[in-house]
OpenMM code with the backbone's topology and positions (N, CA, C; nanometers):
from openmm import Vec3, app, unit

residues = "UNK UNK UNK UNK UNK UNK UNK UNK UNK UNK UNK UNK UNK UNK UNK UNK UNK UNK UNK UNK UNK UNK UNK UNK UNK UNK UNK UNK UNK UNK UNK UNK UNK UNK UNK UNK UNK UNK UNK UNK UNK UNK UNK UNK UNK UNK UNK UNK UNK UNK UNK UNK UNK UNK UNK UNK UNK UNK UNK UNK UNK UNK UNK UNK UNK UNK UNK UNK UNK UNK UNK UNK UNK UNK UNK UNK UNK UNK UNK UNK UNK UNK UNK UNK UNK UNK UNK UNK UNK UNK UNK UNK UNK UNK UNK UNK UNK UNK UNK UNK UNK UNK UNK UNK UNK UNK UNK UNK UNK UNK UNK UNK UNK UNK UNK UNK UNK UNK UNK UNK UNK UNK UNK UNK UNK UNK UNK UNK UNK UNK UNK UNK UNK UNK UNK UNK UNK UNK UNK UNK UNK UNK UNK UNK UNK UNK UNK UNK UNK UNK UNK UNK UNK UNK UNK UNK UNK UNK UNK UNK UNK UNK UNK UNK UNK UNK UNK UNK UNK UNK UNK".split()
positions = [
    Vec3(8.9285, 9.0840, 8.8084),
    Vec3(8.9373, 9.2269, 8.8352),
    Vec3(9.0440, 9.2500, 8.9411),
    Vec3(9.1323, 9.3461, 8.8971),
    Vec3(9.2599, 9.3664, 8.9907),
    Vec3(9.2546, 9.5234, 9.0532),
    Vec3(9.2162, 9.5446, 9.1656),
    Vec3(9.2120, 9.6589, 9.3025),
    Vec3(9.3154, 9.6648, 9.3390),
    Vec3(9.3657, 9.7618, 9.3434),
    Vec3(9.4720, 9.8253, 9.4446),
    Vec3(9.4059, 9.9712, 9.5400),
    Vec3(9.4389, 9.9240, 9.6907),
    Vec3(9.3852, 10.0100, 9.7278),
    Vec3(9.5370, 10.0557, 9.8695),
    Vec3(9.4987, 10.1958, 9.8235),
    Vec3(9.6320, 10.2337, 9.8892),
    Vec3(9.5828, 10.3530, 9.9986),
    Vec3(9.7001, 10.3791, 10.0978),
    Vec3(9.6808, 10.4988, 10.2188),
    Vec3(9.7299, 10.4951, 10.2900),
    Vec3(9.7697, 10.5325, 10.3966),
    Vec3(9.8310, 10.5690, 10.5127),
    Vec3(9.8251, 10.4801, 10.5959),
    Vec3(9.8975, 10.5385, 10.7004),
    Vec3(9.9093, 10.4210, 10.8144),
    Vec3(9.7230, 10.4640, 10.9025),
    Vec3(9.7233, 10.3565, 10.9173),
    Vec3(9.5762, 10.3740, 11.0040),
    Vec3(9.4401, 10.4361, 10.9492),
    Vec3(9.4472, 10.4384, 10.8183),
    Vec3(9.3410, 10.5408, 10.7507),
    Vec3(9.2298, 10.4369, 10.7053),
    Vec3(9.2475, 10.2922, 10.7506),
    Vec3(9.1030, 10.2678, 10.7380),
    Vec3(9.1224, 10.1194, 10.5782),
    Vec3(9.2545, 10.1479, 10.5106),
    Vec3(9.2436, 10.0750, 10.4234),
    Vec3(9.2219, 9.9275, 10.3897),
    Vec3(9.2764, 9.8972, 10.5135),
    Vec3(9.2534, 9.7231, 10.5236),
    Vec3(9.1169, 9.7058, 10.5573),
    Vec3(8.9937, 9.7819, 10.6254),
    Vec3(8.8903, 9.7371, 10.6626),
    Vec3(8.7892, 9.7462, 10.5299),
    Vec3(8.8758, 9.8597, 10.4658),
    Vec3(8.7664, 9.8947, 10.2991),
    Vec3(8.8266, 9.7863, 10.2069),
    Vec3(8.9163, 9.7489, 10.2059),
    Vec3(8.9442, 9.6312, 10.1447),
    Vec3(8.8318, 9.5383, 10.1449),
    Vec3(8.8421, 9.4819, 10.2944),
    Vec3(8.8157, 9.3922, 10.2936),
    Vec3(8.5991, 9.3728, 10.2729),
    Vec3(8.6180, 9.5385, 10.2839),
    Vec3(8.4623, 9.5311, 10.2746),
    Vec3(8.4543, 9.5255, 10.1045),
    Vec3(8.5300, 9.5183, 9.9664),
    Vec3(8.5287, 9.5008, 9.8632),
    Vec3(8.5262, 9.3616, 9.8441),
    Vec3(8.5341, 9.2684, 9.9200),
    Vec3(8.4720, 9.1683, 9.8527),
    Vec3(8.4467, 9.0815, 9.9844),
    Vec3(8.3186, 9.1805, 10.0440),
    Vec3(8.2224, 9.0993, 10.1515),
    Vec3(8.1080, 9.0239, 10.0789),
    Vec3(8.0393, 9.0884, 9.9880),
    Vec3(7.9457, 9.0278, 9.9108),
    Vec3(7.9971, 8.9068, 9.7720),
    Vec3(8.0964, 8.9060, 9.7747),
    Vec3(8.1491, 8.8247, 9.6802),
    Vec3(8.0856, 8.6551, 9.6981),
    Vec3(8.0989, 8.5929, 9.5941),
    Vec3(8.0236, 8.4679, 9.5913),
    Vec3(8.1138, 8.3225, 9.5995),
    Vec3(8.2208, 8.3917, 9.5326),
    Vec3(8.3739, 8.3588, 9.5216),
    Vec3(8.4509, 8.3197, 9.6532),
    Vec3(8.5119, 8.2171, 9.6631),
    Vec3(8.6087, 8.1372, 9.8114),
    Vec3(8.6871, 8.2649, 9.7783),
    Vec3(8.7114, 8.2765, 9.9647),
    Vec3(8.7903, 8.4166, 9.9514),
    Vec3(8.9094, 8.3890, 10.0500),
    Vec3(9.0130, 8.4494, 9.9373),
    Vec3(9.1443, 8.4007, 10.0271),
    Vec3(9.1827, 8.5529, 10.1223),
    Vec3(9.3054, 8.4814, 10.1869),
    Vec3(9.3589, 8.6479, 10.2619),
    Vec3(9.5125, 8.5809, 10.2754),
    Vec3(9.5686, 8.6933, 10.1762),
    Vec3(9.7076, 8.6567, 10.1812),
    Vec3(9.7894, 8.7381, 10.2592),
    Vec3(9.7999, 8.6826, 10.4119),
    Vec3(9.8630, 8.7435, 10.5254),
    Vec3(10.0362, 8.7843, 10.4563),
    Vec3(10.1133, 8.9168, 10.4594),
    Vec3(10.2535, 8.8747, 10.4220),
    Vec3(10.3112, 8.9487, 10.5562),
    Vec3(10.1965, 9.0048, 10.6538),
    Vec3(10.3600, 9.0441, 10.8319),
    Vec3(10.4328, 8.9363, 10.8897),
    Vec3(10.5110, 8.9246, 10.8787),
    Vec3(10.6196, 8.8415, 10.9500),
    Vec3(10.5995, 8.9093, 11.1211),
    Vec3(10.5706, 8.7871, 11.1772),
    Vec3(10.5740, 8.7978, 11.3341),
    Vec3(10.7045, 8.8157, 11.4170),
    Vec3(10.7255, 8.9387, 11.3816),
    Vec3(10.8481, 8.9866, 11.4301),
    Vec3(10.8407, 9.0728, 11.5343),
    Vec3(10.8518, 9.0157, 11.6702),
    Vec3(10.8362, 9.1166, 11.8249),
    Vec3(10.6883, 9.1411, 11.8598),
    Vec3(10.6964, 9.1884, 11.9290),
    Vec3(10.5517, 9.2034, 12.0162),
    Vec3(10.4406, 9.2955, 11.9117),
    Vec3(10.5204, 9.4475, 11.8962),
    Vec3(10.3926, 9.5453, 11.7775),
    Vec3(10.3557, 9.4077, 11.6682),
    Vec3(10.4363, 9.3637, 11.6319),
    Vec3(10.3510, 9.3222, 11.5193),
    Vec3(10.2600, 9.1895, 11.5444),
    Vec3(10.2697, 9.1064, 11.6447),
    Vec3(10.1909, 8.9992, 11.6417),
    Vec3(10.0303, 9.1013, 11.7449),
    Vec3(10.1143, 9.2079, 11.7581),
    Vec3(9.9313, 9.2794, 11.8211),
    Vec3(9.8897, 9.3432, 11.6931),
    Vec3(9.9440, 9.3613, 11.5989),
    Vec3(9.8933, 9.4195, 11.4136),
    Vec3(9.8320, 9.3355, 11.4090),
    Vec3(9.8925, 9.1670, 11.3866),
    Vec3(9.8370, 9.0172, 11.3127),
    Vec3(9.7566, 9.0165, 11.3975),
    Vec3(9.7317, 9.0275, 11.5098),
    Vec3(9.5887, 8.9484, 11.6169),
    Vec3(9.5133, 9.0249, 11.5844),
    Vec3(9.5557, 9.1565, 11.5686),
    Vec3(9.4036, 9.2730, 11.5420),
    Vec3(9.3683, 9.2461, 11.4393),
    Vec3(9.4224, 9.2126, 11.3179),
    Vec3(9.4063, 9.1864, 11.1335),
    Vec3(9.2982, 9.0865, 11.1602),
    Vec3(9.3429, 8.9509, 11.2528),
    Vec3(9.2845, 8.8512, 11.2380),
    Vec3(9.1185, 8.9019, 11.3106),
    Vec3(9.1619, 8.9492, 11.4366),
    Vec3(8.9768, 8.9975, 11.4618),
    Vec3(8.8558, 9.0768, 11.3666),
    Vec3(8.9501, 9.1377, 11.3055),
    Vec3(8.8866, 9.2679, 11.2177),
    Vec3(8.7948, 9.1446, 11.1293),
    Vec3(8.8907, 9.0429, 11.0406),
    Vec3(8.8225, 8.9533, 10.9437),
    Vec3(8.7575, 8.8595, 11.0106),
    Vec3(8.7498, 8.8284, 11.1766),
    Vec3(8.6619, 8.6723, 11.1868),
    Vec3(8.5510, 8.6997, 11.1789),
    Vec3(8.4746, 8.5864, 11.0942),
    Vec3(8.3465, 8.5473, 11.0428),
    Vec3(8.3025, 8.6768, 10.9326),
    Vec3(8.4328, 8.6603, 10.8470),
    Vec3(8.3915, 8.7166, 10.6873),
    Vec3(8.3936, 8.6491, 10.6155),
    Vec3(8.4285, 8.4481, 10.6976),
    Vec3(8.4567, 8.3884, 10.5617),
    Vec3(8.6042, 8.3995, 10.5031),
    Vec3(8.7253, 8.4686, 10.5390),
    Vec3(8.8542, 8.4502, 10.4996),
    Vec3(8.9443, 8.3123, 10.5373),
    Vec3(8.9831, 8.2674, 10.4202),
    Vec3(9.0662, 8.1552, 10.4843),
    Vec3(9.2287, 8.2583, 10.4532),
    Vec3(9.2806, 8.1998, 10.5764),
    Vec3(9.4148, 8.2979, 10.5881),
    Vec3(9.5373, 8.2167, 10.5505),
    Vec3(9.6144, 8.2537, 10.4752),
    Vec3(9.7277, 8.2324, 10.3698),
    Vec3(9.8655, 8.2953, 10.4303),
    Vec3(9.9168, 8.2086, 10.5060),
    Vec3(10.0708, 8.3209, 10.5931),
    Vec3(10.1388, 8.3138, 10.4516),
    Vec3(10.2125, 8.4071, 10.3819),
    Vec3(10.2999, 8.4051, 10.2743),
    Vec3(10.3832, 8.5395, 10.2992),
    Vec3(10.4814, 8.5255, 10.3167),
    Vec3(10.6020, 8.5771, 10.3322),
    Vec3(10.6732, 8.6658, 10.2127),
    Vec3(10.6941, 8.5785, 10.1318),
    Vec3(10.7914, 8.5993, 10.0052),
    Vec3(10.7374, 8.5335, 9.9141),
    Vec3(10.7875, 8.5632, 9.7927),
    Vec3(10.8117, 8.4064, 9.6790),
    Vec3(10.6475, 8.3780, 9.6458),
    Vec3(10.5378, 8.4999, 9.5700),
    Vec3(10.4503, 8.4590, 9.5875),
    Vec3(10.3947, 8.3890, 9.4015),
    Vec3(10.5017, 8.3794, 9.3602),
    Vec3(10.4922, 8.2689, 9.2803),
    Vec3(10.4766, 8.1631, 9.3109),
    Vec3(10.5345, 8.1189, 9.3716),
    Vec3(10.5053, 7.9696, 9.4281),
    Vec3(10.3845, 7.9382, 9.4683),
    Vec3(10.3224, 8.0538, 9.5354),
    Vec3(10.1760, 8.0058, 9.5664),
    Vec3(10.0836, 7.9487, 9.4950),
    Vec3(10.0010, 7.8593, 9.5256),
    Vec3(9.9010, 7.8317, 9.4324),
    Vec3(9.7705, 7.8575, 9.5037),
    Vec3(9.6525, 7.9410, 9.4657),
    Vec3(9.5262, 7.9978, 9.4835),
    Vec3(9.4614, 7.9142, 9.4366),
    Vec3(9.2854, 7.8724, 9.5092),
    Vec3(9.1895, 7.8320, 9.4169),
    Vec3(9.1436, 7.8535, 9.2981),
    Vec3(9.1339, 7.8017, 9.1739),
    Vec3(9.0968, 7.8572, 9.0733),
    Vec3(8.9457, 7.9824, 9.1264),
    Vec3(8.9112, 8.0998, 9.0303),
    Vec3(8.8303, 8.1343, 9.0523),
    Vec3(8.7384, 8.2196, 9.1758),
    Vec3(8.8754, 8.2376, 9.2971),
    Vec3(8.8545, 8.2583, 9.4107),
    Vec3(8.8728, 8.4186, 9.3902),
    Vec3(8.8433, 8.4681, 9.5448),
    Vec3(8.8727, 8.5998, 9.5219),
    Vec3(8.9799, 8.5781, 9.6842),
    Vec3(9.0944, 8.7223, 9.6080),
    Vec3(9.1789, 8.7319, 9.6617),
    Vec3(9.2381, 8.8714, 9.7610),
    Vec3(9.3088, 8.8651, 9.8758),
    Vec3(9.2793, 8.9962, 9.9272),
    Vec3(9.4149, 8.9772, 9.9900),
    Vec3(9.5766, 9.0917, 9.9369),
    Vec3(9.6598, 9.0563, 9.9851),
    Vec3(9.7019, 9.1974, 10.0624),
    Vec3(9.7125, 9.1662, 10.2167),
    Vec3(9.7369, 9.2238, 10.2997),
    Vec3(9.9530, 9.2797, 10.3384),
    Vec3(9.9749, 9.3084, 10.3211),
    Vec3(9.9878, 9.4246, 10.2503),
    Vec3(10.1346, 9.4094, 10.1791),
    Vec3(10.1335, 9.4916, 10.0353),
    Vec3(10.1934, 9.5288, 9.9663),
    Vec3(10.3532, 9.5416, 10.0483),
    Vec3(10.3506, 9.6479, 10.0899),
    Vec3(10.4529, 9.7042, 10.1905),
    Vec3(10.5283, 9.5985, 10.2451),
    Vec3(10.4619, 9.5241, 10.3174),
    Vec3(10.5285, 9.4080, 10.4126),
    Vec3(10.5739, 9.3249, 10.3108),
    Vec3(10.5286, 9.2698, 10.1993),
    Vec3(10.5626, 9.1905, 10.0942),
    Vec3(10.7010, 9.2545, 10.0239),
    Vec3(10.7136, 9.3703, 10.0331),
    Vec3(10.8201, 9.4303, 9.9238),
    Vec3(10.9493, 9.4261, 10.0866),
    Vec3(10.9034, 9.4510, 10.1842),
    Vec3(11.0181, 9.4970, 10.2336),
    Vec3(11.0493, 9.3195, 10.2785),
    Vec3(10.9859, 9.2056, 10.3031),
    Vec3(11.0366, 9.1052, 10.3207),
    Vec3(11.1198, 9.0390, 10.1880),
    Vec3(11.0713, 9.0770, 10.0718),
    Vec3(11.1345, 9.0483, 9.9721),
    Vec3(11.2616, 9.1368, 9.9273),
    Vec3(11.2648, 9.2101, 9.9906),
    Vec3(11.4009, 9.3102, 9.9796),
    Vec3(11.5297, 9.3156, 10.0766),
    Vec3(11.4728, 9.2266, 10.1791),
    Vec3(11.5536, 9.1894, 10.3210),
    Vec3(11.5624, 9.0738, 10.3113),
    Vec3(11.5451, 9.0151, 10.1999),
    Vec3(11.5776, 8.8288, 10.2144),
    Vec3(11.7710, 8.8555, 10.1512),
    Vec3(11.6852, 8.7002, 10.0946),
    Vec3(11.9002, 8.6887, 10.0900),
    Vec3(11.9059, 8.7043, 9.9150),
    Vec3(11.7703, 8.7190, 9.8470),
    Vec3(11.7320, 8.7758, 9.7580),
    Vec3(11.7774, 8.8695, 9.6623),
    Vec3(11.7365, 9.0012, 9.7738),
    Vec3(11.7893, 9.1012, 9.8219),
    Vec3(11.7242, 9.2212, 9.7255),
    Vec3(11.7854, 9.3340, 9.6813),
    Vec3(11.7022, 9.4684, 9.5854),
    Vec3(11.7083, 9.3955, 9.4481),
    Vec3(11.8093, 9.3227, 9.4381),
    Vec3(11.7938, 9.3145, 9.2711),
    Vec3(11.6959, 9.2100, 9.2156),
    Vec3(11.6063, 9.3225, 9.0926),
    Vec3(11.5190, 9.2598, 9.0652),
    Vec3(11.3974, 9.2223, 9.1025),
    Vec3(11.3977, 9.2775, 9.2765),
    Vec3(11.2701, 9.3013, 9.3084),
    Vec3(11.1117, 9.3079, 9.2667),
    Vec3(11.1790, 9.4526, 9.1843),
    Vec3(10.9904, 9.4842, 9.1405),
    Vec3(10.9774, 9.3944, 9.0362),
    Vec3(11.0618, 9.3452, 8.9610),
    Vec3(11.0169, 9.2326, 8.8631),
    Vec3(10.9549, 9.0747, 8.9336),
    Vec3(10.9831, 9.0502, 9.0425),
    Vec3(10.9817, 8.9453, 9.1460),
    Vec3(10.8362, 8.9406, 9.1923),
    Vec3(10.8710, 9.0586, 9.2391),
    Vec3(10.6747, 9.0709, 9.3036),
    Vec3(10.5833, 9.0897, 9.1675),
    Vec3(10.5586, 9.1526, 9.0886),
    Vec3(10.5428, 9.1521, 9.0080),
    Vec3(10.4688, 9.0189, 8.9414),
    Vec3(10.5392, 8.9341, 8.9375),
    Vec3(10.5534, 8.8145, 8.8684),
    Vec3(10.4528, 8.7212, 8.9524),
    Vec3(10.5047, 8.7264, 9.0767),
    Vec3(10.4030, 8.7264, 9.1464),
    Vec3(10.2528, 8.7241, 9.1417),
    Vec3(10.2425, 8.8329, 9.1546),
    Vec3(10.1148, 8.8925, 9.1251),
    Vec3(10.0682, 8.8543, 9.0226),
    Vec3(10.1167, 8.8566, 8.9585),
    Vec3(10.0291, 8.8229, 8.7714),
    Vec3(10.0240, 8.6434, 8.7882),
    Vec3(10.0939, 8.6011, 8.8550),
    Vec3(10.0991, 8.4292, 8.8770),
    Vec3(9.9619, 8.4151, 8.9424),
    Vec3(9.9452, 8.5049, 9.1254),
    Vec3(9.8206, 8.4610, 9.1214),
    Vec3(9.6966, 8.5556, 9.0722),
    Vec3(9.6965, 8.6464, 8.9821),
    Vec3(9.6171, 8.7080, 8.9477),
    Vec3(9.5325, 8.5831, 8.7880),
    Vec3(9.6099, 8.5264, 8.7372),
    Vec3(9.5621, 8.4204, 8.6687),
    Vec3(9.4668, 8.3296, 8.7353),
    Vec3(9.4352, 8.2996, 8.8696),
    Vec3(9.3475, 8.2364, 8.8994),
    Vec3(9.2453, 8.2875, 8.9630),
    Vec3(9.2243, 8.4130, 8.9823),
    Vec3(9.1371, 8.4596, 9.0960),
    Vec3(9.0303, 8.5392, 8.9637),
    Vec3(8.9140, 8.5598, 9.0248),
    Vec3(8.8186, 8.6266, 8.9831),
    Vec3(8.7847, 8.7780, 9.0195),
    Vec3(8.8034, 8.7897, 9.1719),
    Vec3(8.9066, 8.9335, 9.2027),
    Vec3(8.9953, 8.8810, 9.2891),
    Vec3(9.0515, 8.9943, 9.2670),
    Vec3(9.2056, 9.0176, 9.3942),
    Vec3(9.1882, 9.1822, 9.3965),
    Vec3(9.2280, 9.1661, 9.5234),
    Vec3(9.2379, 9.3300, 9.5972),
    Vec3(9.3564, 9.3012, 9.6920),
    Vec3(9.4514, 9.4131, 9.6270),
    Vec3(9.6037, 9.4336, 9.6746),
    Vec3(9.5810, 9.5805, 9.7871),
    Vec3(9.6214, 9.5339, 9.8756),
    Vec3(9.6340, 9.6576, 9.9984),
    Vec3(9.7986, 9.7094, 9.9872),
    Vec3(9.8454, 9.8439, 9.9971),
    Vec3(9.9845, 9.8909, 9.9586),
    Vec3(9.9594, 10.0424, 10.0671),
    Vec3(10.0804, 10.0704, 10.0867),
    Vec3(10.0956, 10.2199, 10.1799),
    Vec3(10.1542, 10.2929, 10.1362),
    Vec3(10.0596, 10.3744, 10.1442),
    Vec3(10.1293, 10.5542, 10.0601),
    Vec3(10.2172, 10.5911, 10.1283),
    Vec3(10.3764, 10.5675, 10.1358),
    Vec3(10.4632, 10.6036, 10.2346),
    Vec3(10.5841, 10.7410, 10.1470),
    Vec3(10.5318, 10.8242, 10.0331),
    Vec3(10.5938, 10.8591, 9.9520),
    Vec3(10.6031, 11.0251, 9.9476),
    Vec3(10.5661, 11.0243, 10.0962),
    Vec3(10.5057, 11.2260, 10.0283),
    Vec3(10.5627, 11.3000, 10.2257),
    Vec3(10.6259, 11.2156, 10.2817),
    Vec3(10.6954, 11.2939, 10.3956),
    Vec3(10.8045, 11.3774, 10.4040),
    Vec3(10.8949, 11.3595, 10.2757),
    Vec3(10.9679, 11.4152, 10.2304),
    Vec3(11.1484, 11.4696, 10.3454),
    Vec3(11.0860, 11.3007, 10.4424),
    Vec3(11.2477, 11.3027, 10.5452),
    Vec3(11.3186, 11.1994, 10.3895),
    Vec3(11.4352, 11.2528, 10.4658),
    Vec3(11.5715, 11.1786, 10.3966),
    Vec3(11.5927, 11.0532, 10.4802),
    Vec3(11.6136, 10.9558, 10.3553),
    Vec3(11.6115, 10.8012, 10.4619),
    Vec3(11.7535, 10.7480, 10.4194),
    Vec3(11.8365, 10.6390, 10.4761),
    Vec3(11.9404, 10.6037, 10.4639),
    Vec3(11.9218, 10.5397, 10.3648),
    Vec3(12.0255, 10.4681, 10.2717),
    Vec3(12.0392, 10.3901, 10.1703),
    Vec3(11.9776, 10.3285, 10.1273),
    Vec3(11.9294, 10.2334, 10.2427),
    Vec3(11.8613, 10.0596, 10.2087),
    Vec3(11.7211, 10.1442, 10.2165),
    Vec3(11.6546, 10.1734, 10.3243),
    Vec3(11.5088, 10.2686, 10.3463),
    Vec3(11.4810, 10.3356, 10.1972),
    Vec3(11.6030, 10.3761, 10.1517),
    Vec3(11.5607, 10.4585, 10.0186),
    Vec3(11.5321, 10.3694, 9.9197),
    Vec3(11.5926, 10.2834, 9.9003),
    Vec3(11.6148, 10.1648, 9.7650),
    Vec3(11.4528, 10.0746, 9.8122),
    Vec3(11.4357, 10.0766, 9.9509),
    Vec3(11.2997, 9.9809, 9.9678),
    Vec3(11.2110, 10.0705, 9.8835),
    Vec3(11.1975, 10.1798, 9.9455),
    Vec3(11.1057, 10.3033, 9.9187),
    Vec3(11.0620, 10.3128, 9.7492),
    Vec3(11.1928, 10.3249, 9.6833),
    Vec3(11.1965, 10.3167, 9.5626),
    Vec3(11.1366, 10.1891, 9.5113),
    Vec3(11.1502, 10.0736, 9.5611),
    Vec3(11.0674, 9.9610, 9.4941),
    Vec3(10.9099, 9.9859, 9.5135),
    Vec3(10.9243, 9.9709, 9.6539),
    Vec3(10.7683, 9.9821, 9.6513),
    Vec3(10.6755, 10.0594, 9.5706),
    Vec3(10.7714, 10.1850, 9.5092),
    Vec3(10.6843, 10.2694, 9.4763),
    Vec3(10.6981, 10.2085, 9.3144),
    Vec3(10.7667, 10.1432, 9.2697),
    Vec3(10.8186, 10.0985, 9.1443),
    Vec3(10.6749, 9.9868, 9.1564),
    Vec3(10.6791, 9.9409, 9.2134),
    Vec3(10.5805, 9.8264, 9.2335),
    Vec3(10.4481, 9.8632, 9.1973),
    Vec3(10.4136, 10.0079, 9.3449),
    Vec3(10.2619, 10.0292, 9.3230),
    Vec3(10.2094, 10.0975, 9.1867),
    Vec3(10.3275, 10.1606, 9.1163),
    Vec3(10.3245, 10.2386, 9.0145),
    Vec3(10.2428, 10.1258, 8.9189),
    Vec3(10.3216, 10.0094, 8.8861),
    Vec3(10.3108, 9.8997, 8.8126),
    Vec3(10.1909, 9.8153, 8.8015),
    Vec3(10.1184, 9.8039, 8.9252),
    Vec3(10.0236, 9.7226, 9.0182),
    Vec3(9.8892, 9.8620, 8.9855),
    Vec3(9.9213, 9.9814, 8.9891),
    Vec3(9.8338, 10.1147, 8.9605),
    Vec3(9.7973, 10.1073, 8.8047),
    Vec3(9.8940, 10.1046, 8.7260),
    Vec3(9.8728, 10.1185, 8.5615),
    Vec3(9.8055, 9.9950, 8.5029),
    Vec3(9.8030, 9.8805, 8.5822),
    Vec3(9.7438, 9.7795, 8.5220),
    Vec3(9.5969, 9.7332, 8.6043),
    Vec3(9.6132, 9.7864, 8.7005),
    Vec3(9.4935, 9.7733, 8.8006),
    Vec3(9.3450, 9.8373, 8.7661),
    Vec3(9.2040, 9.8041, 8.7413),
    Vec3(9.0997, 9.8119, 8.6640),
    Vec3(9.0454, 9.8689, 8.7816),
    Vec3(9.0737, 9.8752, 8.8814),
    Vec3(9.0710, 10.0237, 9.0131),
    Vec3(9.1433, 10.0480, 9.0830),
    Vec3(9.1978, 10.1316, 9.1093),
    Vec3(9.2501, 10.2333, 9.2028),
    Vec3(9.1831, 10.3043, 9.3032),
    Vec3(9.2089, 10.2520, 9.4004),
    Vec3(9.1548, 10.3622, 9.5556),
    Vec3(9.2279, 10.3974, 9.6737),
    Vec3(9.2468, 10.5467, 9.6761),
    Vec3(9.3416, 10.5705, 9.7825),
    Vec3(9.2106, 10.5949, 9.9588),
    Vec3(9.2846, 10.5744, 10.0103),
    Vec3(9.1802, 10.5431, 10.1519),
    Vec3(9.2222, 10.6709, 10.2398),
    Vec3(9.1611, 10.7985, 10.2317),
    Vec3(9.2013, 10.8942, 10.3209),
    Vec3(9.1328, 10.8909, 10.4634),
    Vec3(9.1688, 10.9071, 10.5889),
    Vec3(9.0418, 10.9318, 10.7032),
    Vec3(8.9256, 10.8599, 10.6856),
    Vec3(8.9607, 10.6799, 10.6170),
    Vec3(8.8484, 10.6504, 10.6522),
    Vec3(8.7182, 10.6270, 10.5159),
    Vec3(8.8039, 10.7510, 10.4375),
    Vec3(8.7258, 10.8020, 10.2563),
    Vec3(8.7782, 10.7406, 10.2048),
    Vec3(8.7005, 10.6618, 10.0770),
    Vec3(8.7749, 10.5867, 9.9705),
    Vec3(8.7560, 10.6900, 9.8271),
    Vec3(8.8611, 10.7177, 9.7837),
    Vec3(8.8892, 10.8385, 9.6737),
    Vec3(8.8985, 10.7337, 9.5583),
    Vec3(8.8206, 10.7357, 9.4795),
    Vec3(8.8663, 10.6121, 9.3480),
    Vec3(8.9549, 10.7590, 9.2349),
    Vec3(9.0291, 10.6857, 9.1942),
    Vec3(9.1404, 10.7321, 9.1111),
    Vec3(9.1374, 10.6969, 8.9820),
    Vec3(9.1121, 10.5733, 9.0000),
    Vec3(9.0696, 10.4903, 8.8392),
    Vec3(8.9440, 10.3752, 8.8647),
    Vec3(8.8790, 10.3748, 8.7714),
    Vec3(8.7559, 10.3048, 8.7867),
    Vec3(8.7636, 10.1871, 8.6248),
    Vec3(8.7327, 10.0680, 8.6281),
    Vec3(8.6887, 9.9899, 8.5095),
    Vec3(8.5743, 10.0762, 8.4743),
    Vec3(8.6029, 10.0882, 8.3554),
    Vec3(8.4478, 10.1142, 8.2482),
    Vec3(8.4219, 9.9519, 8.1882),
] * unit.nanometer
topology = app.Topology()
chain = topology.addChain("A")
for resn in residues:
    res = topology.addResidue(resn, chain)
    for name in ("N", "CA", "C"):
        topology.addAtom(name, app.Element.getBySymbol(name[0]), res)
């Protein structure tokens, strides 16, 4: 079963995530993708890491390139976040082309072994400032991505204030 759960900055989504597969029975991974870059973000990663100790997450630093990864068969999976994954994969030496096919590929690589996976992603699409070139072309993937990751995903939940709004539900 493939979750995507999406929202804002600070609205609560990584903690509802991760409460989607507290009861799970399934080895549960956590596929860290912030790059420890300057001070804000290793106080993001230390807070990420408190939020999950003693849920049982074994933590997965992955960057880029998440083909390569290999997951436990059968495990459940929880990849922290979308966003950070597209913009490290868009700032490599990589670079835009081909992107959303990249992650993508990805995803469906380790979505073959897991029993769930729940993808965390940020609604960064409705502020409606004008961004420079590269900001725009990220923007555009990501959203190419979640679009992709949304239509095939057996739920959908956007995380408002904290509220989880389901959008699409498995029957």
């Amino acid at each position: 079963m493939l979750t995507l759960v999406s929202g804002g900055a600070a609205s609560g989504k990584s903690e509802y995530a991760e409460s989607l597969l507290s009861d799970t029975t399934h080895e549960k991974i956590y596929i860290a993708t912030m790059q420890p870059f300057g001070k804000d973000s290793a106080v993001k990663i230390a807070r990420h890491h408190a939020l999950r100790a003693g849920k049982g997450f074994q933590t997965l630093e992955r960057y880029r390139n998440l083909e390569e990864l290999d997951v436990p068969e059968n495990c459940a999976v929880l990849l922290e976040c979308m966003s950070n994954l597209v913009a490290n994969e868009c700032f490599s030496e990589a670079g835009f082309d081909n992107a959303v096919q990249r992650i993508l590929r990805g995803i469906e690589h380790i979505s073959k072994s897991t029993a769930e996976f729940v993808v965390v992603t940020n609604e960064i699409f409705s502020d409606g400032e004008t961004y420079d070139r590269e900001t725009a072309e990220y923007i555009e993937v990501l959203a190419g991505v979640n679009k992709e990751l949304a239509s095939c995903a057996d739920r959908v939940i956007e995380v408002v204030c904290g509220i989880p709004i389901n959008w699409k539900e498995a029957v």
